[in-house]
C-alpha positions in Angstrom: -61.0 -25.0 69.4 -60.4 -21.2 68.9 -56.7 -21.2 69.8 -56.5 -23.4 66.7 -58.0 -21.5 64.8 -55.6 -18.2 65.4 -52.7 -20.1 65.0 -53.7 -21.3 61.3 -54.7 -17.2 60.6 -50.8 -16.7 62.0 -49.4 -19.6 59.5 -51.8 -18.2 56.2 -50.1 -14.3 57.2 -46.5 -15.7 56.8 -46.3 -16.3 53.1 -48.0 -13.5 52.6 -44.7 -11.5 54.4 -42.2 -13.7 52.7 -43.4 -12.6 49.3 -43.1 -8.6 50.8 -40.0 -9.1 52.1 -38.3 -11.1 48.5 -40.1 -8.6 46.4 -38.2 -5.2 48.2 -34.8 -7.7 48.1 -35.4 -8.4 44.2 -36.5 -4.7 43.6 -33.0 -3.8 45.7 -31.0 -5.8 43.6 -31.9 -5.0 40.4 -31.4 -1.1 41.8 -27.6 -2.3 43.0 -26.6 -3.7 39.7 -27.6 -1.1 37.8 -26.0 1.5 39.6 -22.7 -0.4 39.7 -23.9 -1.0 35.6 -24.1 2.5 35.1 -20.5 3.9 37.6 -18.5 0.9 34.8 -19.5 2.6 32.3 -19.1 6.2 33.1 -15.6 5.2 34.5 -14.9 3.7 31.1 -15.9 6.6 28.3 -13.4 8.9 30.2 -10.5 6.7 29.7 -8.8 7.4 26.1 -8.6 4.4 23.9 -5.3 4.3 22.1 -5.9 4.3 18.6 -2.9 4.7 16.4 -4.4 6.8 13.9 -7.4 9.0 13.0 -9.3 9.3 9.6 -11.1 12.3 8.3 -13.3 11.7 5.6 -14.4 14.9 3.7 -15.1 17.0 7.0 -16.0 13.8 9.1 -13.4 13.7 11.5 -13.5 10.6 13.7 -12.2 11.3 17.5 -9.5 9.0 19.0 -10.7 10.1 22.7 -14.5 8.8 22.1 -15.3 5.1 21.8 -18.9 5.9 20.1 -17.1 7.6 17.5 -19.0 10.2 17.5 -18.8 12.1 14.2 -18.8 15.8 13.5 -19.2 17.9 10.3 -17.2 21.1 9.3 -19.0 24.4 8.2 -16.5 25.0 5.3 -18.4 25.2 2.3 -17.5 22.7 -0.6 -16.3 26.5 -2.8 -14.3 27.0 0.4 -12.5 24.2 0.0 -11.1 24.5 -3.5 -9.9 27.7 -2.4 -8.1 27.1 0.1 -4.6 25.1 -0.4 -4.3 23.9 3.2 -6.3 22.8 6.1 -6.3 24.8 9.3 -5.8 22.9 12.6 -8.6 24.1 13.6 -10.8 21.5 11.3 -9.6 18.5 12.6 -11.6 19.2 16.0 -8.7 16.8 18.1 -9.2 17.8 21.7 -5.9 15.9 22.9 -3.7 17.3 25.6 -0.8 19.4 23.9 1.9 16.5 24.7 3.0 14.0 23.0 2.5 10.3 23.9 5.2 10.0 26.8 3.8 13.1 28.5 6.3 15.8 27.5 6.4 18.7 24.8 8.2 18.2 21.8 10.7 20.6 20.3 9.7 22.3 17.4 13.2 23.3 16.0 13.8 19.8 15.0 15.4 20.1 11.6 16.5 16.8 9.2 19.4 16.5 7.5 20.3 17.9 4.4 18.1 16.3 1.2 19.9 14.4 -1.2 19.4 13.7 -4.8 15.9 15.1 -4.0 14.8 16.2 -7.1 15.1 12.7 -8.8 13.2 10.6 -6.0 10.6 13.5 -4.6 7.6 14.9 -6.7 7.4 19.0 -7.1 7.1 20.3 -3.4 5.5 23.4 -2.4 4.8 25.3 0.8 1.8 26.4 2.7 2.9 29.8 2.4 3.1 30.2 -1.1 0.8 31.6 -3.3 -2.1 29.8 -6.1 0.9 27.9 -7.6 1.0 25.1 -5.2 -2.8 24.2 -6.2 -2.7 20.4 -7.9 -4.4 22.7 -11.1 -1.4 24.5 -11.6 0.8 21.5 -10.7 -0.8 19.4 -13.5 -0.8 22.3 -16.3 3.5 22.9 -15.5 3.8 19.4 -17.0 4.0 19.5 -21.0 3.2 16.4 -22.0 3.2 15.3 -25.4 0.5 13.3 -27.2 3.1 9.8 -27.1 3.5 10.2 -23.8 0.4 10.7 -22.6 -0.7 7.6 -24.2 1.7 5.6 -21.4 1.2 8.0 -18.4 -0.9 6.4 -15.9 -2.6 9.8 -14.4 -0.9 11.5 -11.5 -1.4 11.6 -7.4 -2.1 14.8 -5.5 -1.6 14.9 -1.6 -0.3 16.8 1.0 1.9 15.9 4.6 2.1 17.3 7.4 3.7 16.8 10.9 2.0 17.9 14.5 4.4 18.5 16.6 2.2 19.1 19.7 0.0 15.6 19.3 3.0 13.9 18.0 1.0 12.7 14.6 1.6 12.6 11.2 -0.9 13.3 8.6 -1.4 12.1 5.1 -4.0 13.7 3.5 -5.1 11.6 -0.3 -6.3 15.0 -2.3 -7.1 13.4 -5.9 -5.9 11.3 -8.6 -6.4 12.6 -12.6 -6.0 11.3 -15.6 -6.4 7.6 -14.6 -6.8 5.2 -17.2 -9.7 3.3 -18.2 -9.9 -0.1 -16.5 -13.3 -1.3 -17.8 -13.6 -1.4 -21.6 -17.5 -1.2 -21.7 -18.2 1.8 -19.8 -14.5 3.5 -20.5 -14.0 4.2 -16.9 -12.9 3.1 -13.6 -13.9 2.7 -10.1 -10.6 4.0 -8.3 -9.7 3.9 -4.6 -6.4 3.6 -3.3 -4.5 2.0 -0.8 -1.3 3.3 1.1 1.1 1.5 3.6 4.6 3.1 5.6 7.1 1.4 4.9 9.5 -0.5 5.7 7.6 -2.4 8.8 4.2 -1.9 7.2 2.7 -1.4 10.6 0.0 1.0 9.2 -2.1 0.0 6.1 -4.7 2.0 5.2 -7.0 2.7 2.2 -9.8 5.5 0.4 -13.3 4.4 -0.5 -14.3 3.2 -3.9 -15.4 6.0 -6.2 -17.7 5.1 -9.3 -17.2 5.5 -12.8 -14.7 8.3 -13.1 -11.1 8.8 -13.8 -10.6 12.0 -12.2 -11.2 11.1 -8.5 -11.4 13.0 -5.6 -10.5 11.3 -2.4 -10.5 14.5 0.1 -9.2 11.9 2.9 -7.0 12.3 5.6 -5.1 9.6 7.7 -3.4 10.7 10.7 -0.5 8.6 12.6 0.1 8.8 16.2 3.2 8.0 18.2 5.6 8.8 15.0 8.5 10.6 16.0 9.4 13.8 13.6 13.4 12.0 13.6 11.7 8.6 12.2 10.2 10.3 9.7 13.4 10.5 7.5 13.8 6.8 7.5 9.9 6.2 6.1 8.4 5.9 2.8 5.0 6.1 1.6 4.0 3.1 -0.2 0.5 4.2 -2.9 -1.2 1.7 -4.8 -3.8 2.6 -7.2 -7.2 0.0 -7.9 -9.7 -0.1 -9.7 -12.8 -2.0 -8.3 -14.4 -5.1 -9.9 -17.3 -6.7 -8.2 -16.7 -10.2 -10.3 -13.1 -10.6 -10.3 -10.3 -9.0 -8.5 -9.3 -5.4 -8.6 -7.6 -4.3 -11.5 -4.0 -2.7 -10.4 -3.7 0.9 -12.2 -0.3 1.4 -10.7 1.6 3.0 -7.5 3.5 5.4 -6.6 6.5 5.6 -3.9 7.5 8.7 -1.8 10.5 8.2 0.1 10.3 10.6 2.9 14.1 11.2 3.5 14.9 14.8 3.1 11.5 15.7 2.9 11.4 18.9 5.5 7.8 19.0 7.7 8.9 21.5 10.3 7.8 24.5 8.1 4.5 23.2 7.9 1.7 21.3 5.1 3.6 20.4 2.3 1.7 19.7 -1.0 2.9 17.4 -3.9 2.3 15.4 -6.8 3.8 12.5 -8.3 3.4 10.5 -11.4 1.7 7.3 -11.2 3.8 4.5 -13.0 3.4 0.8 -13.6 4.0 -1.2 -10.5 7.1 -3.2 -10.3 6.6 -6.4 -11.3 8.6 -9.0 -8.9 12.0 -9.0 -10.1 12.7 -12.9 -8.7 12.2 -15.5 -11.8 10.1 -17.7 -9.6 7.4 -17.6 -7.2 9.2 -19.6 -5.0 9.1 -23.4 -3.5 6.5 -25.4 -1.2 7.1 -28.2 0.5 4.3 -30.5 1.0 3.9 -33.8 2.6 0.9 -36.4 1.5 -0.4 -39.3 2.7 -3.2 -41.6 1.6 -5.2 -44.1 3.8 -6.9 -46.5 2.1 -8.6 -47.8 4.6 -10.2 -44.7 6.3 -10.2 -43.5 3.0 -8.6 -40.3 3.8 -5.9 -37.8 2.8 -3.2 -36.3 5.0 -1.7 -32.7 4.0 0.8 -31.5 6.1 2.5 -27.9 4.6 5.5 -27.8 6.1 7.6 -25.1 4.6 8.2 -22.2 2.0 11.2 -20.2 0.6 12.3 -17.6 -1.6 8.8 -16.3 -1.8 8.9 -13.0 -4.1 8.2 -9.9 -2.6 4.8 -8.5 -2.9 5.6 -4.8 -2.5 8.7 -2.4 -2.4 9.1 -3.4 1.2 10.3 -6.5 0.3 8.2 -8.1 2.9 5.6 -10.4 2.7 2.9 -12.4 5.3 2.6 -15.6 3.8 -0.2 -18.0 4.5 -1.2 -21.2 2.5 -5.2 -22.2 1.3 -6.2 -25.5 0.9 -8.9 -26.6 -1.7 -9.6 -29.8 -2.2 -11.6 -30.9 -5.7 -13.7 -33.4 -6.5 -14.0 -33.7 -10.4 -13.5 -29.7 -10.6 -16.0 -29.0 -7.3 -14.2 -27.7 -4.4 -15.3 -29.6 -1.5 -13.2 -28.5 1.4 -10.6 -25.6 2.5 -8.5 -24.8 5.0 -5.9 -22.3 5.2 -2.2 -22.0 7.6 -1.7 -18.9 10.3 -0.2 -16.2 8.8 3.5 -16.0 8.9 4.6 -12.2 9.4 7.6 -10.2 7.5 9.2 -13.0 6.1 10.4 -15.0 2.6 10.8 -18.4 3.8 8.1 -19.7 6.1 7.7 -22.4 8.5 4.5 -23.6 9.0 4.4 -27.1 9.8 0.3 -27.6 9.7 -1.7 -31.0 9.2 -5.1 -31.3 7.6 -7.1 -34.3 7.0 -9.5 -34.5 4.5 -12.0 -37.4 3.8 -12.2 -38.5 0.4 -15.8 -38.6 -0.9 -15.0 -41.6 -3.1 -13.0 -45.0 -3.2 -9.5 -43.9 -4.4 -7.6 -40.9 -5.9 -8.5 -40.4 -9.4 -11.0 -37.5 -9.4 -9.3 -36.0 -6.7 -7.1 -32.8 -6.5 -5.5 -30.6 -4.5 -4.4 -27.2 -4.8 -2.2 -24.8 -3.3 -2.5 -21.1 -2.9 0.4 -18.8 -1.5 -1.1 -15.8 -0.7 0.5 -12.6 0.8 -2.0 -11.1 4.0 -3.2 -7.5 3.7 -5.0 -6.4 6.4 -8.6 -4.9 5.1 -8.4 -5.4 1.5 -8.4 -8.3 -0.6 -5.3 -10.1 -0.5 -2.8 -10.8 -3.1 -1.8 -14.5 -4.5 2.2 -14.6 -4.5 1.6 -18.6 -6.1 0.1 -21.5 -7.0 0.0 -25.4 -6.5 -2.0 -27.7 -7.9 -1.2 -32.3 -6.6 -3.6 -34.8 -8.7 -3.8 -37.4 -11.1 -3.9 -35.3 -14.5 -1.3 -32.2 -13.0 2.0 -31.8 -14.6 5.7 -32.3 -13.4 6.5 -32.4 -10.0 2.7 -32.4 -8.8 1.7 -35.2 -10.7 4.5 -37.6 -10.1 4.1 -37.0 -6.0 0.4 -37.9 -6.6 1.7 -41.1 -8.4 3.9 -42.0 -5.8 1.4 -41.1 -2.9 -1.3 -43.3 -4.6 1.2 -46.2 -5.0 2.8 -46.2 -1.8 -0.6 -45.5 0.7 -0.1 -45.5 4.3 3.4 -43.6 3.4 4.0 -40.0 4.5 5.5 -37.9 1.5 7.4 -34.8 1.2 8.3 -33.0 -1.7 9.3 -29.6 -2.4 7.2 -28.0 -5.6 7.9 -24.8 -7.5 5.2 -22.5 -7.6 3.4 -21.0 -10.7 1.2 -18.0 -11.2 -1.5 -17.4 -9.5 
């Protein structure tokens, strides 16, 4: 019997070794995947992520080489500042290679072509060299305006540009706005920000923050551009809008302002100006363009088919002349939205395919509290986006809406496609 009994001793060791052995292999692993854990991520914060431009927001200057953007805060003093006319390279803290974005070094003696009819499309220009006239106070007090005209002026834009010929960037730098006009009659003031876009492709939309209750805003931002050569620069313009914020409705439009950059010289260095801020151009086109829609009831599902097919001769929404058109659905139940959808976005274009089916269930037997409506609206890429027109289908709309809900109601089972004029949004 006591052989037995040291071979049962032997089996009770040898779970008692298997659990050693699994706890050094789990205690090994966990050491191997975080090691290679921790090699990933050091190999990826050394690689440069390519951002297209950098914003510097009152002395916060956001770095295009660091993915935590990591922010750091100048030393100049806020006295500094107002003294000083221009911004020194130094301040913007960009620790990029001195090359530009294909690895070579840019000439500086680039030099555009001789400005034409400058004086009636650019704002008063001033160099960095020159002496306390180029400050926006003694841009503003050069201007005599009298008491009717001050009535319509809409307040005037301060900003400065600048080319790097080194990092290959171009800087736009939103100084202030003054003499804004009041947007909300209680309070007799505004909350302005603005928004600015290069035209003509519109590649690079950008915008300020909101500031409350004044109508002298200072902005103090800078956007910078990379990957802009100094010869394209002739062939840009800078699109501003001005806004005023409402929490409960949509932002009031103050106006814009358009700086066409062609003959506009940057090789000398920062260039301040200022421009008059004037009503923006309403779109010239007498319509809103056309939509066609195709409809179809089924009774016996009790569901409705809405295919939007096409659009054309959309207005423009800006002076680009370029819209991105998508559609919104809303369907109504006696006046209560009870469904949306909305089409893809159609980029840079006036007439739009979009050939998109939606099915909606009808939440009642038949059409006659039911409605439909339409909205073309034009995409803007981080703000609030603009409604180019309007549709409404049902039983109590007018024209060419109510008579293809008549015939889509009378005919079920029948696909039908109409095109409808749009109205204002």
């Amino acid at each position: 019997m006591a052989p037995i009994t040291t071979n049962r001793e032997e089996f009770d060791e040898i779970p008692t070794v298997v659990g050693i052995f699994s706890a050094f292999g789990l205690v090994f692993t966990v050491s191997l995947f975080a090691w290679i854990c921790c090699q990933r991520r050091s190999s990826k914060s050394n690689k440069t992520p390519p951002y297209k431009f950098v914003h510097v927001l009152k002395g916060v200057d956001i770095y295009p080489e660091n993915l935590k953007s990591k922010k750091k805060f100048g030393g100049d003093d806020k006295n500094e500042v107002k003294n000083k006319t221009t911004m020194p390279m130094s301040s913007l803290h960009l620790d990029l290679e001195k090359r530009d974005l294909n690895g070579n070094f840019p000439k500086t003696n680039l030099k555009a072509g001789s400005p034409s009819n400058l004086e009636n499309v650019t704002p008063k220009l001033s160099r960095e060299g020159e002496k306390e006239t180029t400050s926006p106070d003694s841009l503003k007090s050069s201007t005599s305006i009298t008491s009717e005209e001050k009535q319509e002026k809409l307040g005037t834009l301060f900003l400065s540009l600048e080319y790097n010929f080194e990092k290959k960037a171009f800087m736009v730098n939103i100084k202030e706005a003054r003499g804004l006009p009041a947007m909300d009659e209680q309070s007799m003031t505004s909350d302005p920000y603005i928004k600015m876009t290069i035209l003509p492709e519109k590649k690079h939309k950008v915008k300020t923050r909101v500031l409350r209750k004044t109508l002298d805003p200072a902005f103090d931002e800078t956007f910078t551009f990379y990957g802009i050569p100094y010869t394209q620069i002739q062939e840009l313009a800078l699109h501003f809008t001005v806004l005023s914020f409402d929490r409960f409705s949509r932002d009031d439009i103050i106006g814009e302002v358009l700086i066409p950059l062609s003959g506009i010289e940057l090789s000398d260095g920062k260039m301040l100006m200022s421009r008059e801020i004037i009503k923006r151009n309403v779109r010239k086109s007498s319509g809103r363009g056309e939509l066609l829609i195709s409809l179809c009831y089924q009774s016996t599902t009790n569901t409705l088919t809405v295919v939007v097919l096409k659009a054309r001769h959309l207005p423009k929404s800006d002076v680009s002349g370029l819209s991105d058109p998508y559609v919104k659905v809303n369907l109504y139940h006696a006046k209560k939205r009870i469904s949306k959808k909305k089409t893809h976005v159609k980029k840079c274009t006036p007439n739009a395919v979009f050939n998109e089916l939606f099915v909606f269930d009808i939440p009642c037997e038949g059409l006659e509290e039911i409605s439909v409506e339409f909205l073309v609206l034009d995409s803007e890429r981080g703000s609030q986006n603009e409604v180019i027109g309007r549709l409404v289908l049902g039983a109590t709309a007018e024209g060419s809406g109510g008579e293809h809900w008549k015939e889509i109601c009378d005919f079920p089972r029948r696909q039908i496609a109409k095109w409808h004029v749009l109205c204002d949004g």
